[in-house]
TITI-629369 format. One record per residue (C-alpha): z, y, x; residue in three letters. Coordinates in steps of 0.2 Angstrom, whole numbers, plus 2048, in hexadecimal, padded with zeros to 3 digits. Layout:
<node w="Z" v="Y" u="X" r="ALA"/>
...
***
This chain:
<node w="858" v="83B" u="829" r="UNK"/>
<node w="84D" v="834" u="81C" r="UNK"/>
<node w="84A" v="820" u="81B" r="UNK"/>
<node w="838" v="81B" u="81A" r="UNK"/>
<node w="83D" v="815" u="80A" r="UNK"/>
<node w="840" v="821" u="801" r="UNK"/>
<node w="833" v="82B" u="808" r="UNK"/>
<node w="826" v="81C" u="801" r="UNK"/>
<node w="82F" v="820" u="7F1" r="UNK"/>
<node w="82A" v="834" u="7F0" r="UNK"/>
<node w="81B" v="830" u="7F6" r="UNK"/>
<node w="819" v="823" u="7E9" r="UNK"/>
<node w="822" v="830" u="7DA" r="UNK"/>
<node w="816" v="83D" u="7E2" r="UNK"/>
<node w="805" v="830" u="7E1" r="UNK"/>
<node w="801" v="832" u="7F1" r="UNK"/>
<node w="7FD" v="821" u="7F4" r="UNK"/>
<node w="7F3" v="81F" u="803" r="UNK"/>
<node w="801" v="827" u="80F" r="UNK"/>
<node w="80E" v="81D" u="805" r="UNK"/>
<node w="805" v="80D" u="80A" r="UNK"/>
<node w="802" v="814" u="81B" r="UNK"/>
<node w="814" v="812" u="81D" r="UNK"/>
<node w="819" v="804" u="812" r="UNK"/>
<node w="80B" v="7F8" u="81A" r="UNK"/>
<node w="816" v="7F7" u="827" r="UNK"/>
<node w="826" v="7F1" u="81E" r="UNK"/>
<node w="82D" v="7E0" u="821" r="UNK"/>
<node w="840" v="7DE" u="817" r="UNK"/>
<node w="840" v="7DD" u="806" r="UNK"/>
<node w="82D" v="7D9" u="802" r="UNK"/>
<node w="822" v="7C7" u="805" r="UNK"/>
<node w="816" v="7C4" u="80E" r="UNK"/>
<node w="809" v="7C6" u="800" r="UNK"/>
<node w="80F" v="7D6" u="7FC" r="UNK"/>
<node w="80C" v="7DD" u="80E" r="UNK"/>
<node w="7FD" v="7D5" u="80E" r="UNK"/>
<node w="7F7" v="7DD" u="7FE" r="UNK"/>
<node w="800" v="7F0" u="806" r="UNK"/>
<node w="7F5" v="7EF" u="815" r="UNK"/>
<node w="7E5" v="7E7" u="80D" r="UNK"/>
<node w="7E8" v="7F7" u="7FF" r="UNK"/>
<node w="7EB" v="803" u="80E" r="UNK"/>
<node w="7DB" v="7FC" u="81A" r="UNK"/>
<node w="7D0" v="7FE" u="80D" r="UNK"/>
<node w="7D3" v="810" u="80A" r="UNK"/>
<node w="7D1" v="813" u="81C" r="UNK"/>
<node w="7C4" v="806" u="821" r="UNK"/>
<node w="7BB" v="805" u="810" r="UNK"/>
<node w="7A9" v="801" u="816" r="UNK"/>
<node w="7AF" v="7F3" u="821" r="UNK"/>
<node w="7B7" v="7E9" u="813" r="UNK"/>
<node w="7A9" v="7EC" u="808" r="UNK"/>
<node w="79E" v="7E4" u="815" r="UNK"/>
<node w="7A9" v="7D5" u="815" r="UNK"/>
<node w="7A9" v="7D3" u="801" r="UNK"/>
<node w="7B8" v="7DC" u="7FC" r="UNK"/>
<node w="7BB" v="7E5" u="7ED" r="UNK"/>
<node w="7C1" v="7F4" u="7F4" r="UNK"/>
<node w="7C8" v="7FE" u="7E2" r="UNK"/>
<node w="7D0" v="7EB" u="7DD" r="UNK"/>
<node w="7D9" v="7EB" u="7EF" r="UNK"/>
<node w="7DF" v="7FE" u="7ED" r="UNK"/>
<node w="7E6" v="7FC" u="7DC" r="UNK"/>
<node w="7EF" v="7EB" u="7DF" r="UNK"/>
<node w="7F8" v="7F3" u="7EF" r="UNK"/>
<node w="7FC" v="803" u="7E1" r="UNK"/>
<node w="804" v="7F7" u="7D9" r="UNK"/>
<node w="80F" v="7EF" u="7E5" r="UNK"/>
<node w="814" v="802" u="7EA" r="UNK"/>
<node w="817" v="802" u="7D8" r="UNK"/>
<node w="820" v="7F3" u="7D6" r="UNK"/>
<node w="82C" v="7F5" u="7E4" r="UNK"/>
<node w="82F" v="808" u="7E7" r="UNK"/>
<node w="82B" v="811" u="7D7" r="UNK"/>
<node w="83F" v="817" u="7D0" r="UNK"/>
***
């Protein structure tokens, strides 16, 4: 059985971004608080995009900053 880990981390190698933060969003060991935030923010946007644009997000600045969590913490 394959941990959702390392998963993340093929998807990540892989670039496939928005399933990797599909499942990372929902991570709670080994990451903060802000960094969940940023994953699920990152993931929301790609699925809801027009709703965080009506409410004055940057949707490309929230993408790219939860790209680079999945960067931080999961690219080998």
């Amino acid at each position: 059985m394959v941990k959702k880990t390392e998963q993340v981390r093929k998807m990540v190698a892989q670039g496939q971004y928005k399933e990797a933060l599909r499942i990372a969003k929902g991570f709670r060991l080994g990451i903060t608080q802000e960094q969940s935030s940023t994953l699920t923010r990152a993931y929301e946007c790609m699925v809801h995009p027009d709703f965080y644009r009506s409410i004055g997000k940057n949707i490309q600045e929230c993408i790219d900053g939860g790209v680079a969590v999945l960067h931080e913490l999961y690219a080998s």
